[in-house]
Structure formats: C-alpha cells, structure tokens
C-alpha positions as CSV (number, residue, x, y, z in Angstrom):
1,X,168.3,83.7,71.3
2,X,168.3,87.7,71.7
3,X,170.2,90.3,70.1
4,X,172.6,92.3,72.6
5,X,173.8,95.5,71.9
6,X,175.6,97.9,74.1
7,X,175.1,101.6,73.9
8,X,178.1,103.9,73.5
9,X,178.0,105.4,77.0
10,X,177.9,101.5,78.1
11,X,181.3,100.6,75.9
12,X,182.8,103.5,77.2
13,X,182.1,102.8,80.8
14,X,182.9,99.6,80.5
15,X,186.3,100.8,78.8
16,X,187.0,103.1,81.7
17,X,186.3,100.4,84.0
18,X,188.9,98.0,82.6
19,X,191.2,100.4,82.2
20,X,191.2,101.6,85.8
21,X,190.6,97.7,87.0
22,X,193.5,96.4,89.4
23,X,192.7,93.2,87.4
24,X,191.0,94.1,83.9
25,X,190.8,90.4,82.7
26,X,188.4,90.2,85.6
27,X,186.0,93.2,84.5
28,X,186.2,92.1,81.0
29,X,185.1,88.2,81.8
30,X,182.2,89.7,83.8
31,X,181.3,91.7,80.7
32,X,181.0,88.6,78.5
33,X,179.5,86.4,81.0
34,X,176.9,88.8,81.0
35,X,176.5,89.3,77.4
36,X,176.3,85.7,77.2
37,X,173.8,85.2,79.5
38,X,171.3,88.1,78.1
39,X,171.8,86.7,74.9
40,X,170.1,83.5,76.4
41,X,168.1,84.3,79.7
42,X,167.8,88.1,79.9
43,X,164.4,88.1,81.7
44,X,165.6,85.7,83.8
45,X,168.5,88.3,85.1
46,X,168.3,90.7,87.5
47,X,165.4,92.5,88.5
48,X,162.2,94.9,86.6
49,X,162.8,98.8,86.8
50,X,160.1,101.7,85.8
51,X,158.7,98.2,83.5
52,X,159.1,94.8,83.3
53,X,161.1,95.5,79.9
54,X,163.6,98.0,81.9
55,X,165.8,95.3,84.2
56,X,168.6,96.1,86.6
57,X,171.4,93.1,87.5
58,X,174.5,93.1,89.9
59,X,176.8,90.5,89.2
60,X,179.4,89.8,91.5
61,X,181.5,92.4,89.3
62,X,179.5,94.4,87.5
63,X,175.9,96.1,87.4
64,X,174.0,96.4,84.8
65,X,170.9,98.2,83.5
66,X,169.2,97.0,80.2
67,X,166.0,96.9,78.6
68,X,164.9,94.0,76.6
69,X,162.2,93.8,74.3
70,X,161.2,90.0,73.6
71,X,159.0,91.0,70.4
72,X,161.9,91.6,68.3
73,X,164.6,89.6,70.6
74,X,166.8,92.1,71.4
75,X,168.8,93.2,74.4
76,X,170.3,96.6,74.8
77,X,172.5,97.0,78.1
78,X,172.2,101.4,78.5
79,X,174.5,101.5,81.6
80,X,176.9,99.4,83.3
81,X,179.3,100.2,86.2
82,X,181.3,98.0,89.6
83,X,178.7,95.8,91.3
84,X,179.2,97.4,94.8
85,X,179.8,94.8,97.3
86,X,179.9,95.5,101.6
C-alpha cells in the first residue's frame, strides 16, 4: 500500500474543476477512483514521463501527473486537469 498525497496546486485544480463541472459528483468520483487505485497499483497506471518514477494517466475524466517513489511508498499526484476526449 502507498502513501498518496496531493500537492496544493493539484487540490486547487481539482477544486476548480468541480466547481466549474456540469456534474461535480462525476469529477469528484474520478478523483477518488484514482486515489484509490495509486494507493494500490500506481506503477501499474498510466504511463513513465522524463523517468520511470514521473507517470502521466488519463482516466476517462481526469488526467493526472504523479511521481511515485516505491522506496518509501508514496504517491504524490503534482497536476491534475479534464481527461480530453475526441
């Protein structure tokens, strides 16, 4: 199990995003799912950036990039914003 942590320009992101959602429940779900899931899986998520420790992951709602360092089980998601979909 890893630690997640958010950083503060990720909570207020996320904040802006749910407050500006058409359906906030939906961007706040996404945000646990995927705090959830990096608590348990996060090098299974997404995709490495710059290093295998920087990863970027698009949900179906939201995108986010993290870096997780698995000596000291922790998880800390630096940016999130909308998952673009075409």
């Amino acid at each position: 199990m890893f630690a997640v942590t958010w950083s503060g320009a990720a909570v207020q992101r996320l904040a802006h995003l749910e407050a500006t959602a058409d359906d906030p429940t939906r961007i706040r779900t996404a945000a646990q799912w995927a705090d959830y899931t990096l608590r348990r899986t996060p090098t299974d998520m997404g995709e490495s950036r710059a290093s295998e420790r920087f990863r970027v992951w698009y949900s179906d709602v939201l995108g986010l990039y993290f870096h997780v360092d698995r000596d000291a089980a922790t998880v800390r998601v630096i940016d999130v914003g909308l998952a673009k979909r075409d």
